[in-house]
N, C-alpha and C positions, 0 to 999 in steps of 0.2 A: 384623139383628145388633143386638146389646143396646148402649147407650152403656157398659156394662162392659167387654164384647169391643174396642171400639172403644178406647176409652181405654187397656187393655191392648196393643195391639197397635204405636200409637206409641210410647207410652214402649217398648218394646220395640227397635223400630226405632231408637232417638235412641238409646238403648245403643249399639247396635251403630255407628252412624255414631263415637259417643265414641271406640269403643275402637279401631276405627278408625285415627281421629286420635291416638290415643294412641301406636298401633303405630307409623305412620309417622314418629312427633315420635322415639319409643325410638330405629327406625332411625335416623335424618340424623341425631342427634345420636352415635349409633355410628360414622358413619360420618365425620365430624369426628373421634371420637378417633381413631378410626385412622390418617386421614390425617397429622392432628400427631402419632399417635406415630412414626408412616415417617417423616416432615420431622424429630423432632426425631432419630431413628437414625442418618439419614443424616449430618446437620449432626455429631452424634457419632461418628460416625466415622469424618468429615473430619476433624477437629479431631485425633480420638484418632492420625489414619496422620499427620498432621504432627507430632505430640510425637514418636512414634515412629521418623522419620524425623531429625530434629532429636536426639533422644537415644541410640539406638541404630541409627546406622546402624554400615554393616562398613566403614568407614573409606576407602574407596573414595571415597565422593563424600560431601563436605559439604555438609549441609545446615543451616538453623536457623530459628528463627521469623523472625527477622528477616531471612532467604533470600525469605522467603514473603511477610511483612508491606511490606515496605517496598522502595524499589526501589533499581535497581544505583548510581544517583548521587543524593547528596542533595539538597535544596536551597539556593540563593542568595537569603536574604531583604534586605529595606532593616534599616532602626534599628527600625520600626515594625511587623514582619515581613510585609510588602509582600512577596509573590512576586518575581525577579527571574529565577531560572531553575530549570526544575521538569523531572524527567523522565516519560515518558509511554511507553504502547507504542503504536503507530501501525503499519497498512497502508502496507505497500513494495509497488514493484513490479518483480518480479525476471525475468529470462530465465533455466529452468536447465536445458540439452539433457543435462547430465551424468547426470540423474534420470531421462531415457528408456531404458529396458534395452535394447526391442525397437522397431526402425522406423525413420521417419523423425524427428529434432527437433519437427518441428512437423507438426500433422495435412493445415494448409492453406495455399498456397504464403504464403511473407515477405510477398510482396506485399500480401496480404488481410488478415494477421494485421498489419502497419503501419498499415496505412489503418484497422483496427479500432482500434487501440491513439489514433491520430491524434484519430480523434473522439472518442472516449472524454476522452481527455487534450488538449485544441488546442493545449496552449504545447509539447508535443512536435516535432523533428523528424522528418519521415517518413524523412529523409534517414540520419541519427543513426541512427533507431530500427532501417532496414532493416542498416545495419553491424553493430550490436551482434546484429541474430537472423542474421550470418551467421559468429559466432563459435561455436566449440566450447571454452570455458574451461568452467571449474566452473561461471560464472556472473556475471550481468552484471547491475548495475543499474540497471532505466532511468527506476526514480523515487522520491519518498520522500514521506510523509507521505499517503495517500491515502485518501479520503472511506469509508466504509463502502457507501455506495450503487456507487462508480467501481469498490470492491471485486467485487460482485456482476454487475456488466456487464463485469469480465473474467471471473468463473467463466462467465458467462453465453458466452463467445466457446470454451468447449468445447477449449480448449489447454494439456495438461496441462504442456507446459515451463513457461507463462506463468502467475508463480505472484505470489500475495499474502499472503505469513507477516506475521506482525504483529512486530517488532519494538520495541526500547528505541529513543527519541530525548530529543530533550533541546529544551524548548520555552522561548524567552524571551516571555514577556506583554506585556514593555513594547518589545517591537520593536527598534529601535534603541538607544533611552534607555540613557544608560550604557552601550552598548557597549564602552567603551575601560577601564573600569573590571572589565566582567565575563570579556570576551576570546566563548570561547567551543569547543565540544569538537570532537576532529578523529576520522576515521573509527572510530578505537578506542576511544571514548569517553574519552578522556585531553584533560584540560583545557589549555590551549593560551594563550599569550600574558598574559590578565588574571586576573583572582583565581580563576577555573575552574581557573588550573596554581598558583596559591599554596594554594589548600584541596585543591588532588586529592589527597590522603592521607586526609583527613580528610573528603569527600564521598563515598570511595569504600569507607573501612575499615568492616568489619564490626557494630564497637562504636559507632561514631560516626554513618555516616550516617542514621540515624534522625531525628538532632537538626540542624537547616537550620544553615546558615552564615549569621551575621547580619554587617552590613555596615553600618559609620557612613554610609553613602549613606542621606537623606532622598529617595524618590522626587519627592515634591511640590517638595521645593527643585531636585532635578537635572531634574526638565521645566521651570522657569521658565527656569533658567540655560541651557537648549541652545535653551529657544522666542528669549529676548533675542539669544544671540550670533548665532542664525539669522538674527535683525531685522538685527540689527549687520553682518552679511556681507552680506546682501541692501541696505541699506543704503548701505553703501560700497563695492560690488561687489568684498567682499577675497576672496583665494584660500582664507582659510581661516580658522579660530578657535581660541581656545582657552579656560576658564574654571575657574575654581577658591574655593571656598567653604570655608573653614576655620573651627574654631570654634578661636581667639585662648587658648584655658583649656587645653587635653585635646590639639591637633593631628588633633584628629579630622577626615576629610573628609565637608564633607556633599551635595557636588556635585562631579565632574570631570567635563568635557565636553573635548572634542576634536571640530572640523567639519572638515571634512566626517566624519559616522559611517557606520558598517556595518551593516547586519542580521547577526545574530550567527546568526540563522533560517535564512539562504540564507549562509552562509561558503563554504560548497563544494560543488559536484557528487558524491557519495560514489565514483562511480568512475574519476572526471577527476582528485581532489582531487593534489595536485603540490609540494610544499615550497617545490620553487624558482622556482615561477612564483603563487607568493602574490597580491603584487602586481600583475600582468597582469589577475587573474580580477575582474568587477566588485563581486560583494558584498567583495571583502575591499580594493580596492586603498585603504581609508584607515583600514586598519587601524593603521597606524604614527602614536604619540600625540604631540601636539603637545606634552600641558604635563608630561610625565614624562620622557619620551625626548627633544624638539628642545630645545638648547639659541639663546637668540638674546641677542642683546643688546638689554639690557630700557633703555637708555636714562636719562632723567631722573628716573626713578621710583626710584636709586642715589644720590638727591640726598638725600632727607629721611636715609640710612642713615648719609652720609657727615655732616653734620650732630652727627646723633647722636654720632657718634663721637668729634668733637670736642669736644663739652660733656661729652662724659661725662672725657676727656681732659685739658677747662680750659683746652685751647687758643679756645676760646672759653668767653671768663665775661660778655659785653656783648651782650645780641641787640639794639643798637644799633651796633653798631661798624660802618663802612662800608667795604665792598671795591668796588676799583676793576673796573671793566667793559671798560677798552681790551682790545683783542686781547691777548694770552700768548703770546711767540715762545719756545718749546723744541726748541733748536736751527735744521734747516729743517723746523718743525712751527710750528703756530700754531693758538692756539686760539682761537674766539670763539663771540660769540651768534649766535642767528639775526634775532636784529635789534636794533637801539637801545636801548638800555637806561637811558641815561643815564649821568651821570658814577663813580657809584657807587648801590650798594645796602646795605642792613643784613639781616641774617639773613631774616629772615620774608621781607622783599622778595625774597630771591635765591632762596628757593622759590617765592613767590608768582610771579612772575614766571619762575621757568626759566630762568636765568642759569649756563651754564657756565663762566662767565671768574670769578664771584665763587665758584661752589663748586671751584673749581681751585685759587684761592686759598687758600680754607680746609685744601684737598686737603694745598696745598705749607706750609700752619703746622700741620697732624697732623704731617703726615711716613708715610713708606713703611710704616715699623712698625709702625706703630699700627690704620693702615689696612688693610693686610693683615692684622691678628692679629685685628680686629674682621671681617672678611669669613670668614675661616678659624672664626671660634667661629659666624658663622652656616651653617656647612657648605657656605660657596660655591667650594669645593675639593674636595667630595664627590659623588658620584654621590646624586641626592633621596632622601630617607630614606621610602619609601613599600616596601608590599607586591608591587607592580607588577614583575613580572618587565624589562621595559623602563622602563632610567632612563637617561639620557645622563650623560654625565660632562665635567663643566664646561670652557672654553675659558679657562684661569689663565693670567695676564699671566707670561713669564720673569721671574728673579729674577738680579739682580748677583750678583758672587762671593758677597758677606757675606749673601746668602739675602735682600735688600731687594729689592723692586722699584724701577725706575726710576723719575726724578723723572717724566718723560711721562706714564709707566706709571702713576704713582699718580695723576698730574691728570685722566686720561680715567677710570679707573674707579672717579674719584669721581662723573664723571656719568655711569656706566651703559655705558662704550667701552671697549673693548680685555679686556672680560670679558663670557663666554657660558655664560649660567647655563637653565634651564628656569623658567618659570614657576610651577611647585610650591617651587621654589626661594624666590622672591619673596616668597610666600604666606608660607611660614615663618616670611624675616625678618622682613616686616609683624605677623604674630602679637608676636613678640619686642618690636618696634618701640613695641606699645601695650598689650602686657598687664603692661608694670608692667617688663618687659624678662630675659625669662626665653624664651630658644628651648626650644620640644621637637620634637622628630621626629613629621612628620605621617602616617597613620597609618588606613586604611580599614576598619579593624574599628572596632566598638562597642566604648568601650571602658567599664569597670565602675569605680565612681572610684576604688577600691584600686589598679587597673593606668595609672592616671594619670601618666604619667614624670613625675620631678621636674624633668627637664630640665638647662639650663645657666645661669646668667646672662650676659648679654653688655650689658646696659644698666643703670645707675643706674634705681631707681625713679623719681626725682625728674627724670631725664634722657627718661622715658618718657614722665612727665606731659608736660612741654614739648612732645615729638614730637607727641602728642595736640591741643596746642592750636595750632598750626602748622601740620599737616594739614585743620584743620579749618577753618580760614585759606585754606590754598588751596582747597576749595570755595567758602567764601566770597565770598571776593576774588580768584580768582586762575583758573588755567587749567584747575582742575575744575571752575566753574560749572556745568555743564551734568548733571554726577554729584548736584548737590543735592537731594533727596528730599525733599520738605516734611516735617517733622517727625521725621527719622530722623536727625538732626546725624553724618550721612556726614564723612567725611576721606579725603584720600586724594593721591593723584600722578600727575600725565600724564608720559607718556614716549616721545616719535618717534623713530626711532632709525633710520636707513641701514641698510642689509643691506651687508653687506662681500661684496666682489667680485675678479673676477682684476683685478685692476690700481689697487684702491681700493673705497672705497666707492659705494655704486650711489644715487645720487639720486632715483631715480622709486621705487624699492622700499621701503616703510619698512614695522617692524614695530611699531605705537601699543598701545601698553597703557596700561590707569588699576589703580592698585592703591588699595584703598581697605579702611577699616574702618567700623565703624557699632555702635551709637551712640555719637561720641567723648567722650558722659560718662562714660560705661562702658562699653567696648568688650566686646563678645563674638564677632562674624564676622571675618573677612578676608574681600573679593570681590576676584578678579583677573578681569578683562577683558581681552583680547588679540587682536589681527586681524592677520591677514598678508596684508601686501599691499593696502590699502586703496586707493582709487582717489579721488578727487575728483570726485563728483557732485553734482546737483542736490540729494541729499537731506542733504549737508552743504555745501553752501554751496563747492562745488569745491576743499574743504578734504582733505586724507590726514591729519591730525596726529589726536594721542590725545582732546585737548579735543572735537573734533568728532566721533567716529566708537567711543571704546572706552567715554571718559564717558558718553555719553548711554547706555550698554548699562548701565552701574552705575545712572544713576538712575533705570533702569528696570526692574532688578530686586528692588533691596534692597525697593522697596513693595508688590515683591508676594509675596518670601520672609518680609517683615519679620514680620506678622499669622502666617504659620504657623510661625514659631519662636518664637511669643510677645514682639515687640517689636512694639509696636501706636506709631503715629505722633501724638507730645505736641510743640508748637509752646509750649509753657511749660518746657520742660526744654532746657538746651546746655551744652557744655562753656563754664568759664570761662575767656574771651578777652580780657578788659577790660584787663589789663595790658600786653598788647601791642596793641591797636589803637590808640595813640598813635603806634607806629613806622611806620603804614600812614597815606600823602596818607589824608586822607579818613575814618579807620578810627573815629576817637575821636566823629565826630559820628554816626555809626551807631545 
């Protein structure tokens, strides 16, 4: 064969291999369109049966994008929009004999199908679970939330009663955190107890739920303040706690804790769940809130308020002037310190120190009226001004015919007795106390600074300042030491207070709160701190009082809330003190 023939007959060849390749390239790329044109038809006319459905249905059953889009309950975000409670559809696991037309309920005996269901699921009763398969109801529930795998090894177990529909639930992130603040949903997906029943119109409504419900709660701040008070109860082995973070400007909340908390995850059995026996059942039995709902007697921390009252009044114009310390007989009552005080004290000393006998004094140069009318503008005759479905409503002293309190009556709840307020309470007047002296209503929404309440006055500006540098005194010097945060010029007030009892007051029981603001150059927080029941151990020095056991929870938190709300710790800045450390032994050579 000629090198012509030869040459001819590859390139001939190599043609065909080309077109070949060409063919097959035409095809796969035919066959790509095709596929995206099917994928994009279909997707088209998903979309198109939703419009459809959404705009012309026969009026029957509503539907709408937002049926489709977005789910039956909205969201609970933080300030930051932190998730806080999100809905989800999740794997149940249901018994339903009602759906067998023909036969037996179950293909194989209860026995087989328990001991199936047992291993599958081990935190089951076998006991429970053979009851529930020997009912005939519509149907029974015998679990919630299940794995998509645990799904599959019941289809796997061949029992057409024993079923796994996917249902709506309602899932909180942050576990406990904030519990008392969010509540949480009960079988019917209806919000229940905390801001889950104050937004259920507006988590549930059509127009609305799309958009999360946002919540003056800072996550970040509300795990420091439940990690402290946890320290604080473990600490002084108390039965309980309670805490509260206000921002002093707005009444905004940006922490509320209550301890012991609940899983708002595990509140109830879906088909135990019982109304009347709430309580009884373990994830919920603390669900009832210390610092909204329990009111107690907050003690000496009623001292700096009763103060204020009088300078702003003019019954004090001298924060020199000394009151005497003996015991106060009112009538067969009598009142004193709980130790030595000396012959007398002057203002700052009688916070500084915690003296009852000198603020009773002052108590009885206010007078009843005064005192009362300055408690009553900070709402301590109101049930707490919050969104909180559960708010207690305060323990008010009786009033004489002419609507005065008694002379007694005004001396004890100048220091914090014989009136039982909630500790959200406190928070408030503390805000008032130091922002210049203006109350507002405290408040778990975000709020937008147009929706700002202008509030009330109830203190002199110039009355507030004072409070400011007096507080900050008793950290100093006084029986907040231990609340002192290096660099965060903290203020604030201890207060031990007896639990009232059948027949008196109970001695071994006290309820120790520190109320405290930060920074007293310019105040922006309230921190309340609170224990119930505190005990005298080792890791306070066999001490139950506020000094040892609520303080040390404030000086332990503001340093580490302080950096994430932008107040970083400056040892060159304090509030100005200088005028009064002359009235403190000691104070001027500081």
């Amino acid at each position: 064969m000629s090198t012509l023939a030869i040459s001819t007959t590859v390139t001939t060849s190599r043609r065909r291999v080309v077109n070949v390749r060409q063919r097959s390239l035409a095809m796969a790329k035919a066959r790509v369109l095709i596929v995206l044109a099917l994928f994009s038809l279909v997707t088209f006319a998903a979309l198109l049966r939703i419009v459809w459905l959404g705009l012309f249905n026969d009026g029957q059953a509503q539907f709408s994008l937002t049926d489709a889009l977005t789910p039956l309950r909205g969201e609970i975000v933080d300030r930051h929009g932190e998730v806080l409670a999100r809905d989800f559809s999740a794997y149940a696991l249901w018994f339903k004999p009602d759906e067998m037309q023909d036969g037996p309920a179950l293909v194989h005996s209860r026995e087989h199908v328990a001991r199936s269901l047992v291993r599958i699921f081990p935190d089951l009763s076998y006991r429970e679970v053979m009851a529930k398969l020997a009912t005939r109801n519509k149907g029974v529930h015998l679990r919630e939330r299940i794995l998509p795998e645990e799904a599959n090894q019941v289809h796997a177990l061949g029992e057409p009663a024993i079923q796994v529909p996917r249902e709506p639930d309602r899932i909180y992130p942050q576990g406990s955190m904030a519990a008392h603040v969010l509540g949480y949903v009960d079988q019917d997906e209806g919000g229940q107890v905390g801001m889950e029943a104050y937004f259920n119109d507006y988590l549930t409504g059509e127009q609305t739920r799309a958009q999360p419900a946002m919540l003056s709660i800072d996550v970040r701040v509300q795990g420091a303040l439940e990690d402290e008070l946890g320290w604080g109860m473990a600490m002084s082995n108390a039965k309980g706690a309670a805490g509260v973070i206000l921002d002093v400007d707005t009444g905004e909340v940006l922490a509320l804790a209550s301890l012991p908390a609940f899983n708002p995850n595990k509140v109830y059995p879906r088909d135990k769940w019982v109304p009347d026996e709430l309580a009884k059942q373990g994830e919920t039995a603390h669900v009832f809130n210390r610092v909204t709902n329990q009111v107690y007697e907050l003690g000496s921390t009623f001292k700096p308020i009763t103060v204020a009252a009088a300078l702003d009044a003019g019954t004090i114009r001298d924060l020199g002037k000394r009151y005497g310390t003996s015991p106060i007989s009112v009538g067969r009552f009598s009142i004193k310190d709980s130790h030595a005080m000396g012959g007398s004290l002057n203002v700052p000393e009688i916070l500084i120190h915690s003296s009852n006998t000198g603020t009773a004094h002052i108590a009885d140069e206010l007078g009843a009226a005064r005192l009362k009318r300055t408690m009553e503008k900070l709402g301590m005759n109101e049930r707490p001004y919050i969104e909180l479905p559960a708010r207690g409503y305060p323990l008010w002293p009786k009033s004489n015919p002419d609507g005065n309190w008694p002379r007694l009556a005004t001396m004890t709840v100048a220091y914090g007795h014989g009136i039982a307020v909630t500790p959200l309470h406190l928070a408030s007047a503390y805000a008032a106390l130091v922002n210049g002296g203006v109350w507002r209503p405290a408040t778990l929404r975000k709020l937008k600074a147009s929706e700002v309440p202008q509030g009330r006055r109830v203190f002199k500006a110039a009355t507030s300042a004072r409070m400011r540098q007096m507080l900050r005194m008793i950290v100093v010097y006084g029986t907040g030491k231990k609340a002192n945060a290096s660099g965060f010029r903290v203020g604030g007030k201890t207060g031990s207070a007896e639990k009232p009892g059948v027949g008196g007051y109970r001695k071994s029981s006290l309820v120790s709160t520190f109320a405290a603001a930060f920074p007293m150059d310019r105040p922006r927080y309230v921190v309340i701190a609170m224990l119930d029941e505190p005990q005298g151990t080792a890791a306070t020095s066999g001490q139950r009082t506020a000094a040892w056991n609520a303080a040390p929870v404030v000086g332990r938190v503001v340093p580490r809330i302080g950096p994430i709300l932008g107040i970083r710790p400056d040892e060159t800045r304090d509030v100005d003190i200088t005028d009064l450390r002359p009235l403190i032994p000691g104070g001027s050579s500081q």
